[in-house]
N, C-alpha and C positions, 0 to 999 in steps of 0.2 A: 351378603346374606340372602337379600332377595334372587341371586341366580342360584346357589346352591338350595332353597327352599324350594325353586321349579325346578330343578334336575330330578331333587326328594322326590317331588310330586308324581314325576314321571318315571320315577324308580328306576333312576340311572345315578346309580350312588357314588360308582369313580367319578364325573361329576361331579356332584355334589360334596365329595369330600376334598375334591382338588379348590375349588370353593371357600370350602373353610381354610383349607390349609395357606388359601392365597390372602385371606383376611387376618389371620393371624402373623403369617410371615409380615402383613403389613401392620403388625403391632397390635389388633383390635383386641380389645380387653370387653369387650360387649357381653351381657349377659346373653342376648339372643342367639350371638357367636356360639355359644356353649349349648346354648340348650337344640341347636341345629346340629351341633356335634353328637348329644346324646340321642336325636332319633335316630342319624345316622346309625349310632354303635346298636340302638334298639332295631331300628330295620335288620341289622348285620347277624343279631343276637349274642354279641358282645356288650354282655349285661353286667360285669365289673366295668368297662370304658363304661358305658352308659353311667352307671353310678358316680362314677367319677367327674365326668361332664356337669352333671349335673349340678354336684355340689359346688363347683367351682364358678357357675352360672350364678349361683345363692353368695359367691365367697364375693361375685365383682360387681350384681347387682342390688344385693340387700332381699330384705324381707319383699320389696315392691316387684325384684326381679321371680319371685316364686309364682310358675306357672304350673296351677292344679290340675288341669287336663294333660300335662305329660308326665306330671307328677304320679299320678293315676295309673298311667300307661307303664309307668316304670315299676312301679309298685308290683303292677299286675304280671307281668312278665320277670320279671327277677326276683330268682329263689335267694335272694338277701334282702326281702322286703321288709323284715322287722328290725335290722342294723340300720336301712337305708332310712326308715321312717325314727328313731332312736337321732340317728345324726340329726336330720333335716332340724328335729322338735329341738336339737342344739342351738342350733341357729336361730329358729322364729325368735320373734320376739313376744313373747307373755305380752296379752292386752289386744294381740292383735285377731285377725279373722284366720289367720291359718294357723294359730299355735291350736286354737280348742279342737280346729277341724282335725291336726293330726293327729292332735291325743285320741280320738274320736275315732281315726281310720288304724291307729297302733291298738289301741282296747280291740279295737273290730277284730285287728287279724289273732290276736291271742284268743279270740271267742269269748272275750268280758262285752260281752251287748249292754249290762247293765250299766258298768262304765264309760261305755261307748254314749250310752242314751244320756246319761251327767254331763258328759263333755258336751256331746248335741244341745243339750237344754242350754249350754253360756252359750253356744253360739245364735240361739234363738232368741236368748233375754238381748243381747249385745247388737241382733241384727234381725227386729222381728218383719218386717217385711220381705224378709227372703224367702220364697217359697218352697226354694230346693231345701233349705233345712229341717220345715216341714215334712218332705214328704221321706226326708231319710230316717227325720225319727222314727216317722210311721213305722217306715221296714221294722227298726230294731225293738220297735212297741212290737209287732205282728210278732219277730222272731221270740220278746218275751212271754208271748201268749198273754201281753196287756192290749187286748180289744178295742176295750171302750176306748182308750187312748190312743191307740193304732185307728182307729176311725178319726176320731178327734181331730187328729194333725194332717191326716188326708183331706181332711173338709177346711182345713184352714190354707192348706197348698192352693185348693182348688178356690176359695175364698180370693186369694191371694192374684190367683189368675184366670176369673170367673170367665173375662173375655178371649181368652187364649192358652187356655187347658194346653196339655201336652198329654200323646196319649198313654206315654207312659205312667202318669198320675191315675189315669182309667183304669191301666193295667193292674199296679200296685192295688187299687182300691180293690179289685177284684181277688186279688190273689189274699187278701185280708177274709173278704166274705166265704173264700174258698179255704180258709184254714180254719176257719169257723165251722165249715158244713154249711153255711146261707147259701143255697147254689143261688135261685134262683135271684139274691142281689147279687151275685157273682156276675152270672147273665148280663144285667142290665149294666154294668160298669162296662165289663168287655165289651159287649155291644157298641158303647158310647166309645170305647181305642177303636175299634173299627171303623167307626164314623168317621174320625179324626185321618187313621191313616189304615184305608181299605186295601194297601200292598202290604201290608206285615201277616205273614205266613202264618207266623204263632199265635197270631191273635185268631183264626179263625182255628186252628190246634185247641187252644184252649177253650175257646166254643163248643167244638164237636167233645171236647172230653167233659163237660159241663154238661152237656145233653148226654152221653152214655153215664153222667152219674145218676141222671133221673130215666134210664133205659129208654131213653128215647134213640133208640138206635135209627132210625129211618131220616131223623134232622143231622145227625150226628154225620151219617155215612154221605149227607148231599152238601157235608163242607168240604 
């Protein structure tokens, strides 16, 4: 697996899939085997293989084998993401960290945020030191136009990781202030993602559009 994951790397996929093909011919029933198989098919854009890899990854390694960042990836890219997230929530098991998350990312994709935000709050009562679940409530507080509480849970992410913010937390806060009309706390949030990470393009993007919304065109035009 580890040479077919550097071939990936280098995006030399015959490679990489002769790889897998030599791991399996040798019997391997690995979860990781599978889930190497589905970026392959996701690099390929064979996004039924992909799905299929996947679950079979879930069928040899159990709930411990479910990896959320390709899980993500597959979601994102295959137009059978509400079948694929439907199956997966077959399998979790109830109690654990990923069964609320997908009920949570299935609500998402049907556009029930409300539901999405119930399912969010078990995973917060069940795992309140995580900060990432904070700040996704946020999002889905922001998208219900619930403020107070879309702050709330920003401030608790950032609470949570007072000594090593991520600037996307900066970002998020900002874009709260900014659905609000608060430009100028908009400002100060973005500011503070740029501080963090002074190569992201969009973050000086949405600076300059944060100064044309107070016609400040002259700050706007020297981002």
């Amino acid at each position: 697996d580890d040479l077919g994951t550097m071939a990936l790397e280098e995006n030399k996929l015959d490679e990489a899939q002769y790889q897998v093909d030599y791991a399996f011919g040798l019997g391997s029933d690995f979860p990781e085997t599978y889930q190497l198989q589905t970026k392959i098919h996701l690099r390929k854009g064979e996004y039924d293989k992909a799905v299929s890899s996947y679950l079979q990854s879930i069928e040899e390694g159990g709930e411990d084998a479910m990896d959320i960042p390709l899980l993500d990836s597959l979601l994102e890219k295959s137009p059978e993401y509400t079948t694929i997230g439907l199956e997966l929530m077959k399998k979790a098991r109830p109690g654990t960290i990923t069964w609320p998350y997908l009920q949570c990312q299935a609500a998402g994709w049907m556009n029930n945020k409300l539901k999405a935000s119930d399912y969010m709050q078990e995973l917060i009562d069940e795992n309140p030191s995580v900060s990432f679940f904070y700040l996704y409530q946020a999002q889905l507080y922001r998208d219900l136009n619930q403020f107070d509480k879309a702050l709330e849970m920003i401030q608790k992410a950032l609470d949570l990781d007072s000594t090593n913010a991520d600037a996307f937390i900066y970002e998020v806060y900002s874009d709260i202030y900014l659905v609000m009309d608060s430009i100028e706390p908009a400002m100060i949030q973005i500011r503070k993602a740029l501080a963090i990470n002074p190569q992201n393009a969009s973050y000086y993007r949405g600076l300059a559009r944060l100064y044309a919304m107070k016609d400040d065109y002259t700050h706007a035009a020297a981002l």
